[in-house]
FIMARVO-710177 format. One record per residue (C-alpha): residue in one letter; x, y, z; residue number from 1. Coordinates in Angstrom, 3 decimals. Example, Ala and Ser with C-alpha at 12.3 -4.5 7.8 and 13.67 -1.06 7.14 Angstrom:
<rs>
+----+----------+----------+----------+-----+
| aa |       xx |       yy |       zz |   i |
+----+----------+----------+----------+-----+
|  A |   12.300 |   -4.500 |    7.800 |   1 |
|  S |   13.670 |   -1.060 |    7.140 |   2 |
+----+----------+----------+----------+-----+
</rs>
This chain:
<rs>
+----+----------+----------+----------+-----+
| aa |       xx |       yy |       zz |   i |
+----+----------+----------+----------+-----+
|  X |   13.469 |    0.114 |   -4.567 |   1 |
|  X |   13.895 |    4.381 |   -4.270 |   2 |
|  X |   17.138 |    5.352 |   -4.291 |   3 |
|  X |   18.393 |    7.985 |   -1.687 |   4 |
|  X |   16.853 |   11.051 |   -3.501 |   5 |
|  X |   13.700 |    9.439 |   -4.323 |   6 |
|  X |   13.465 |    8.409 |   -0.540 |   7 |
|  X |   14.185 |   12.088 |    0.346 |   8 |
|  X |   11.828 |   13.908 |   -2.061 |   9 |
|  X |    9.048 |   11.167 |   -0.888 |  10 |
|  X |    9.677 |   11.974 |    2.607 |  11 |
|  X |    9.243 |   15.650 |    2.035 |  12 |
|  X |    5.796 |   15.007 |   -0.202 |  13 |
|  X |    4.349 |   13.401 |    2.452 |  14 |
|  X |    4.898 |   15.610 |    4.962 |  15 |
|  X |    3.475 |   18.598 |    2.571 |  16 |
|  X |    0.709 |   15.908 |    2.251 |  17 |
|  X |   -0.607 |   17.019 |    5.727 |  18 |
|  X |   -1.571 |   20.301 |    5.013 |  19 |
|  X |   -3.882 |   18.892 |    2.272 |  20 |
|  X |   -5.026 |   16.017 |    3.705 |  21 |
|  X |   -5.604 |   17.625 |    7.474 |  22 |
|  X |   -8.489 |   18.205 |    9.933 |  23 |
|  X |  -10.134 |   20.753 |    7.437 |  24 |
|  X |  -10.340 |   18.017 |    4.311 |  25 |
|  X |  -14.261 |   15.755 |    4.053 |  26 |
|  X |  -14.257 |   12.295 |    3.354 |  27 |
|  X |  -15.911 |   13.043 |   -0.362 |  28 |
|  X |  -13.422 |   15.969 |   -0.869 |  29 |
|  X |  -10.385 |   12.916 |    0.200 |  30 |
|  X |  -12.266 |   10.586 |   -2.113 |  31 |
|  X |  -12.248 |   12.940 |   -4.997 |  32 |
|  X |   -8.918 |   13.544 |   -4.507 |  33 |
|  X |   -7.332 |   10.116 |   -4.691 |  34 |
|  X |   -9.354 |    9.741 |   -8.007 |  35 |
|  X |   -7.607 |   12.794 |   -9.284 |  36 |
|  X |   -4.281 |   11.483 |   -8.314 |  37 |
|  X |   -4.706 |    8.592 |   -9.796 |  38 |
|  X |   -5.647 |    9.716 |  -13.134 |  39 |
|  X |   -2.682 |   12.193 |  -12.809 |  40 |
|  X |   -0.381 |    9.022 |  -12.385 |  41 |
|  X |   -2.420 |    7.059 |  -14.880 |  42 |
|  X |   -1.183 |   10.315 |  -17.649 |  43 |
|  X |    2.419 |   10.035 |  -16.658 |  44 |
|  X |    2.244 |    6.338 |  -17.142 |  45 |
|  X |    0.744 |    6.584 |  -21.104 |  46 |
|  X |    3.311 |    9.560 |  -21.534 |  47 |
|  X |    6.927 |    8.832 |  -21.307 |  48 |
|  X |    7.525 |   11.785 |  -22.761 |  49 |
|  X |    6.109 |   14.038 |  -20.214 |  50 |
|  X |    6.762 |   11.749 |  -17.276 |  51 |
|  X |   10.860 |   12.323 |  -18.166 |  52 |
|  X |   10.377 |   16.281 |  -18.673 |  53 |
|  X |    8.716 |   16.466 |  -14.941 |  54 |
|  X |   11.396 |   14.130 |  -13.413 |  55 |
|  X |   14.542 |   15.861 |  -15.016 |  56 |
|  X |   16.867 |   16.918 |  -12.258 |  57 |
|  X |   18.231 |   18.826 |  -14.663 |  58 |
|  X |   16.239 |   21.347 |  -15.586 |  59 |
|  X |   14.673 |   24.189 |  -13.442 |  60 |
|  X |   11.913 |   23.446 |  -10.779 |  61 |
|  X |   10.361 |   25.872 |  -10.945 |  62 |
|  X |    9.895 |   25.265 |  -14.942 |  63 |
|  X |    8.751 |   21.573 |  -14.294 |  64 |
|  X |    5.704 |   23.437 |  -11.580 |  65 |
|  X |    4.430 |   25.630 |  -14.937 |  66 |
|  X |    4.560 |   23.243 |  -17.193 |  67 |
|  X |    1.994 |   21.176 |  -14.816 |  68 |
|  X |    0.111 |   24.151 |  -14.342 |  69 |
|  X |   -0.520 |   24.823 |  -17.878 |  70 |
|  X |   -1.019 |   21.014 |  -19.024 |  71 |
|  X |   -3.883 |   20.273 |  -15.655 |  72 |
|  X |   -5.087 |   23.728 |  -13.711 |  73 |
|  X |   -8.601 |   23.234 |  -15.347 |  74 |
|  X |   -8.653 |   19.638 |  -15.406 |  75 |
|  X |   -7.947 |   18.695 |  -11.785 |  76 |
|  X |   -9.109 |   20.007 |   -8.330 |  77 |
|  X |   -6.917 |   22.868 |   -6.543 |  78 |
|  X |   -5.823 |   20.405 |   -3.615 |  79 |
|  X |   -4.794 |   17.914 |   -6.608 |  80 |
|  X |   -2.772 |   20.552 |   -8.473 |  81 |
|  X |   -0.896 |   21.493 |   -5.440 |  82 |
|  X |   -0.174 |   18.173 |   -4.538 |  83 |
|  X |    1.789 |   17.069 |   -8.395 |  84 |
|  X |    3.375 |   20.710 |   -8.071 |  85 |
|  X |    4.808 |   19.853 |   -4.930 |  86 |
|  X |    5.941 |   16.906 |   -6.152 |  87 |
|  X |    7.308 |   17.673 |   -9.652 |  88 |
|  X |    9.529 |   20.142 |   -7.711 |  89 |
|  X |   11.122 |   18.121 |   -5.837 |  90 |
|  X |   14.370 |   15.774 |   -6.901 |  91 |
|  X |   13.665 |   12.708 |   -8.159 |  92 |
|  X |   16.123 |    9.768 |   -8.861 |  93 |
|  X |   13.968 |    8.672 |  -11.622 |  94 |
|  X |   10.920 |    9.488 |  -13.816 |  95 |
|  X |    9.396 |    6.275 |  -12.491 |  96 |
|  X |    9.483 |    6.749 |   -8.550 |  97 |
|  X |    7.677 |   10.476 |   -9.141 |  98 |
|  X |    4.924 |    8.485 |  -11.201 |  99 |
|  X |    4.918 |    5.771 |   -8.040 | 100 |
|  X |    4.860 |    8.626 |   -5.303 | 101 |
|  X |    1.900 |   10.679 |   -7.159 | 102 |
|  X |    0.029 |    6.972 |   -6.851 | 103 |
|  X |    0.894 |    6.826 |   -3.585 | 104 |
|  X |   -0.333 |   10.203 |   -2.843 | 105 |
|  X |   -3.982 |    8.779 |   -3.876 | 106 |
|  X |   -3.713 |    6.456 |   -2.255 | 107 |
|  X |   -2.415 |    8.050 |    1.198 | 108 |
|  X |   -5.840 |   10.106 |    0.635 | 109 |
|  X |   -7.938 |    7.736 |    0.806 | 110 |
|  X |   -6.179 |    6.201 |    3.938 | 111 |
|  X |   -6.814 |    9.934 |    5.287 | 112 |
|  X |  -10.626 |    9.426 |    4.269 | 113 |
|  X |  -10.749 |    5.978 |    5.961 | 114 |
|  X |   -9.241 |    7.976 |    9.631 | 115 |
|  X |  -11.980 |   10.631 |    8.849 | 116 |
|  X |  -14.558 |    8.239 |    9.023 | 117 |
|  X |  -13.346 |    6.388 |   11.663 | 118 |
|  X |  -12.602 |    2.931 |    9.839 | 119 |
|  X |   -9.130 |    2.703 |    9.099 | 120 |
|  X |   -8.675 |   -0.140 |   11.448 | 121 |
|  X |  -11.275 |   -1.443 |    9.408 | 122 |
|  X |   -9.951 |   -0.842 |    6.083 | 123 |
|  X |   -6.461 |   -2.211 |    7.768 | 124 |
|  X |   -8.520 |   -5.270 |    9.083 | 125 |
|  X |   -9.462 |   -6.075 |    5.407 | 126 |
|  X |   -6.368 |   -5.316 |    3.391 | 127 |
|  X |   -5.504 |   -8.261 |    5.718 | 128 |
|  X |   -8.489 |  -10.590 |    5.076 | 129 |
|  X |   -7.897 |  -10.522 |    1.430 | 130 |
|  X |   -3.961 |  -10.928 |    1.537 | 131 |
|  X |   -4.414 |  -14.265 |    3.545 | 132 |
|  X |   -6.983 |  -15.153 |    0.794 | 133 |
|  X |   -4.421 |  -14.276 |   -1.711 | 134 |
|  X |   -1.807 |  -16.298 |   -0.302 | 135 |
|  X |   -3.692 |  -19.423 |    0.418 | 136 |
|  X |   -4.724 |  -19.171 |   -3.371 | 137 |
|  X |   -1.866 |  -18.715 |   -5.790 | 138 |
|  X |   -3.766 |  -19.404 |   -8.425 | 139 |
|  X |   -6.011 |  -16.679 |   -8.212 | 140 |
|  X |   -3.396 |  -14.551 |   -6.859 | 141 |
|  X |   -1.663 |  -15.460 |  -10.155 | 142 |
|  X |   -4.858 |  -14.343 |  -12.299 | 143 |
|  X |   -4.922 |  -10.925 |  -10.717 | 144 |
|  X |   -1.494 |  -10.391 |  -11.429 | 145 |
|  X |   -1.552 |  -11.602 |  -15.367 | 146 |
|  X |   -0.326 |   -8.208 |  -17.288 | 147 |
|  X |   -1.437 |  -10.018 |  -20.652 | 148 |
|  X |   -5.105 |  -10.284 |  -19.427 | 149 |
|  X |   -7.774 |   -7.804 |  -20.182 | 150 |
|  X |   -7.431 |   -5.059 |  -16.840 | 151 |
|  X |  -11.082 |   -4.879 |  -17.328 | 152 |
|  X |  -11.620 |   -9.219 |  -16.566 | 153 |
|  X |   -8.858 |   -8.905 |  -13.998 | 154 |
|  X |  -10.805 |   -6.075 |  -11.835 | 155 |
|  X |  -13.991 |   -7.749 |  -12.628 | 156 |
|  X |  -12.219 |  -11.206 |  -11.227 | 157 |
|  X |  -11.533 |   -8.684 |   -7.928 | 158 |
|  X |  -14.671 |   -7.393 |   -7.685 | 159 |
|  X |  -16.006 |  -10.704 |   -7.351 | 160 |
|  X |  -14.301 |  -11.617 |   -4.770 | 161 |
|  X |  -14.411 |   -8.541 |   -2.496 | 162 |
|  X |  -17.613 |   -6.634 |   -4.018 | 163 |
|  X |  -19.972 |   -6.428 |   -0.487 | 164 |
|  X |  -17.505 |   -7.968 |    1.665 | 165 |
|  X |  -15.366 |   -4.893 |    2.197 | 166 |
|  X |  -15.815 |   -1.287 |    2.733 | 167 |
|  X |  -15.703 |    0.886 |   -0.276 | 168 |
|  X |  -12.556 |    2.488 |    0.895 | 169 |
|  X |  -10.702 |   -1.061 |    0.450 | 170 |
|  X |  -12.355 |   -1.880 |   -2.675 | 171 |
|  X |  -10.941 |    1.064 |   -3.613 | 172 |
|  X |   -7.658 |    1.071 |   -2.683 | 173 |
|  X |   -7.553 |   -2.822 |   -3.933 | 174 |
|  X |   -9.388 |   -1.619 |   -7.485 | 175 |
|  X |   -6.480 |    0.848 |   -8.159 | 176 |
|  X |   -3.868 |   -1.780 |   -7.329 | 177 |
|  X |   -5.654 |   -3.811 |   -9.915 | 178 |
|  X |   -5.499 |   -1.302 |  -12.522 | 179 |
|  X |   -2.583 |    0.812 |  -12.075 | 180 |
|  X |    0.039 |   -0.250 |  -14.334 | 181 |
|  X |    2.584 |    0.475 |  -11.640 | 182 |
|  X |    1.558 |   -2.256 |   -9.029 | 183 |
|  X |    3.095 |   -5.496 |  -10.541 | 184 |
|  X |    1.748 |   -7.318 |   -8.136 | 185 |
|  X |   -1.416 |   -7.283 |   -5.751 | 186 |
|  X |    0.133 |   -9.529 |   -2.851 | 187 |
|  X |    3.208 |   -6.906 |   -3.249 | 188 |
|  X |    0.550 |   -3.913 |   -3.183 | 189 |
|  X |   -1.653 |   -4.872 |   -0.273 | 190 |
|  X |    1.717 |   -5.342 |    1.295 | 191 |
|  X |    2.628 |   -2.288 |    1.054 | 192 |
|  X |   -0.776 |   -0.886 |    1.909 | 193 |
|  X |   -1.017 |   -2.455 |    5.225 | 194 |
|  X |    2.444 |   -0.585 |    6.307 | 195 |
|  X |    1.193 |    2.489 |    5.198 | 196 |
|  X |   -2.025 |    2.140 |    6.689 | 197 |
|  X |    0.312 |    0.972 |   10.071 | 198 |
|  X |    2.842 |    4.222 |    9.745 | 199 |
|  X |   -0.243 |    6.545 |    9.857 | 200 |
|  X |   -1.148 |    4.850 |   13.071 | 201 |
|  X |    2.143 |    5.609 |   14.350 | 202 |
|  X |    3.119 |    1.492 |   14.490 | 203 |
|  X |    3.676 |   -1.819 |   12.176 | 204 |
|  X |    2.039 |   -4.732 |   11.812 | 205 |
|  X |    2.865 |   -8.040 |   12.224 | 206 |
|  X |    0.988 |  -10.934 |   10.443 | 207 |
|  X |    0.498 |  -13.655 |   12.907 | 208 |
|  X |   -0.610 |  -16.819 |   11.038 | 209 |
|  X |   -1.088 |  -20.321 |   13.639 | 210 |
|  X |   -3.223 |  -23.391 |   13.639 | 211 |
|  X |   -5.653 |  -21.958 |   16.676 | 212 |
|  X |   -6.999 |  -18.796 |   17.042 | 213 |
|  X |   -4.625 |  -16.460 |   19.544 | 214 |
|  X |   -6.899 |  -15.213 |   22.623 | 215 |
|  X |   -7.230 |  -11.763 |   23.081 | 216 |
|  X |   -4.687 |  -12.202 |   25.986 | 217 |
|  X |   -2.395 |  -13.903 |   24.392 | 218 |
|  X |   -2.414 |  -11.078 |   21.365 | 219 |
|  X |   -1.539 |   -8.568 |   23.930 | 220 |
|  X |    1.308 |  -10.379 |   25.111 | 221 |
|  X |    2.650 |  -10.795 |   21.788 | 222 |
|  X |    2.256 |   -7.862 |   20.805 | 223 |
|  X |    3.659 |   -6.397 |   23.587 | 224 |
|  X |    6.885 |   -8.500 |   22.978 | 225 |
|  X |    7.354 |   -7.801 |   19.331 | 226 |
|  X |    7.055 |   -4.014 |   20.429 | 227 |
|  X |    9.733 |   -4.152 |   22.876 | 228 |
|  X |   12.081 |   -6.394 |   20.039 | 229 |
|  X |   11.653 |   -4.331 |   17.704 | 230 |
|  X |   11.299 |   -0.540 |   19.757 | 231 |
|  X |    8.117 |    0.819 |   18.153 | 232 |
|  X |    4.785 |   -0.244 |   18.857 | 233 |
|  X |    3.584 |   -2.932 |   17.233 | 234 |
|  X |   -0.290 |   -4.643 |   16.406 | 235 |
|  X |   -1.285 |   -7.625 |   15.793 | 236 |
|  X |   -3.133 |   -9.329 |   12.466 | 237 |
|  X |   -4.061 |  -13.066 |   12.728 | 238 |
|  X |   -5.061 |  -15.765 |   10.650 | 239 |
|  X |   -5.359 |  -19.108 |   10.789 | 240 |
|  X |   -3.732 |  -21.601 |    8.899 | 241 |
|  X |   -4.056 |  -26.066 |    9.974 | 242 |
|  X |   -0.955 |  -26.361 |    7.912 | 243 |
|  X |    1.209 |  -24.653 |   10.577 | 244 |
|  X |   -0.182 |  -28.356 |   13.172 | 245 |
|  X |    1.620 |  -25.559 |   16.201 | 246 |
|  X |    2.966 |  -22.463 |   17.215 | 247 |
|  X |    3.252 |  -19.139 |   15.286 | 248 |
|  X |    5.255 |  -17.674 |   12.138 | 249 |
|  X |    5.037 |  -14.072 |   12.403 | 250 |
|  X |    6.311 |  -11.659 |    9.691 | 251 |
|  X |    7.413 |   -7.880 |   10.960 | 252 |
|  X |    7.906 |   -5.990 |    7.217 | 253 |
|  X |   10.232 |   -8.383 |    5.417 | 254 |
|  X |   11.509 |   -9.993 |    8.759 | 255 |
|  X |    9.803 |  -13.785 |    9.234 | 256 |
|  X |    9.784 |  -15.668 |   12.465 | 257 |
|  X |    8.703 |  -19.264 |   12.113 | 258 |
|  X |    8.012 |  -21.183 |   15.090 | 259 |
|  X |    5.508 |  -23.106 |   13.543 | 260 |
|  X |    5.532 |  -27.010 |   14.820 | 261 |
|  X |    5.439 |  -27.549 |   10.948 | 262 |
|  X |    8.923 |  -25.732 |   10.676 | 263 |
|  X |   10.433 |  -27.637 |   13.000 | 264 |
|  X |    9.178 |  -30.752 |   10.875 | 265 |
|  X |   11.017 |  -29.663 |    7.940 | 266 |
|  X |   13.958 |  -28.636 |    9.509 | 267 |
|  X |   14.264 |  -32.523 |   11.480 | 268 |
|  X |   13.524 |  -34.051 |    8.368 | 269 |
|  X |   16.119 |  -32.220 |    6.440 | 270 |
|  X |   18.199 |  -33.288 |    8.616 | 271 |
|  X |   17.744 |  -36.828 |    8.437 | 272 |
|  X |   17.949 |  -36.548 |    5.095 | 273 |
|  X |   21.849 |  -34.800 |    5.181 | 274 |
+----+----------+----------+----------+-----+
</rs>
């Protein structure tokens, strides 16, 4: 977790992130972007080295902002540049979180790309799809995650399971997670994915999992519910799951509430069992 500077200096990135990523930007020009940022965050990763001289609070900012000039003004786009200059000048509370918040950068690009288009409910919509896969399959969820394994079998492994089944936007965003060394886990990643994809729709999500599917009138009421408990607006994501028998279990960020008829199970037979 980003410690109060980190949180700070990301904060400030992303809101120099609009000027690049505004009305003005195409969908290719977003594309090639992310790729950029990605390989930028790909170089800090394979040099320590480097990645400590850019982070080090200690030393001048505007210092750290020539020494990326020099080392990627011919090798990178303009909008790309701008972007790692921003953020090298900034205060970081390690080397680490300005490697994580370059990533992030990409991949806040391509979520600009996906609004461009007109499919980031879309993209949203299948982040969502593949978690639930994910988590009904830990096995495979395990495989994807195996640091030891080949990154080559692992994204071919992903690529099987999402090639033609998703836009190219979420492959994407999923193939990155994949490779990056930085995302330890994929589960973790599309987590964190779906809130961002949320925050730029100005609301969260909440994963609603039950045996039935919800009607569209019940969504709206629960959704309307959850946005007045928690005071921000709030959409829906459903899936459905036998194992729940009744009722819902709904997770808000890192908040779960399980009203599941399956919960209730447990909880009666634990207490028999006391």
């Amino acid at each position: 977790m980003m410690r109060s500077a980190s949180r700070r200096a990301l904060a400030e990135l992303r809101e120099r992130q609009q000027a690049v990523l505004g009305d003005s930007a195409s969908v290719a020009s977003l594309s090639a972007l992310a790729g950029e940022l990605y390989s930028v965050g790909e170089l800090l990763v394979g040099q320590p080295r480097l990645r400590r001289n850019l982070a080090d609070p200690s030393t001048d900012a505007q210092s750290r902002v020539m020494l990326v000039n020099t080392l990627l003004s011919a090798k990178i786009g303009d909008d790309a540049l701008k972007l790692v200059k921003a953020a090298v000048a900034l205060r970081w509370s390690s080397p680490w979180d300005l490697t994580d918040a370059i990533e992030s950068s990409g991949d806040d690009a391509l979520f600009a790309a996906a609004e461009k288009e007109g499919s980031l409910a879309t993209v949203e919509d299948e982040l969502f799809r593949v978690e639930r896969i994910l988590n009904g399959a830990g096995e495979l969820g395990g495989l994807l995650d195996e640091a030891s394994a080949p990154t080559d079998r692992r994204a071919a492994l992903l690529d099987g399971l999402i090639s033609g089944k998703v836009s190219p936007i979420t492959q994407r965003l999923l193939s990155h997670a994949i490779v990056s060394q930085r995302k330890r886990s994929i589960t973790l990643a599309i987590d964190d994915l779906l809130e961002r994809a949320a925050a730029r729709q100005e609301r969260s999500v909440a994963r609603v999992v039950s045996a039935t599917p919800l009607t569209d009138a019940q969504q709206r009421r629960l959704a309307a519910s959850l946005s007045v408990m928690y005071s921000r607006n709030i959409s829906i994501r459903t899936a459905l799951d036998p194992a729940v028998r009744g009722g819902l279990v709904v997770r808000v960020g890192d908040e779960v509430i399980d009203g599941s008829v399956a919960a209730r199970l447990a909880e009666a037979r634990a207490a028999l069992a006391s």
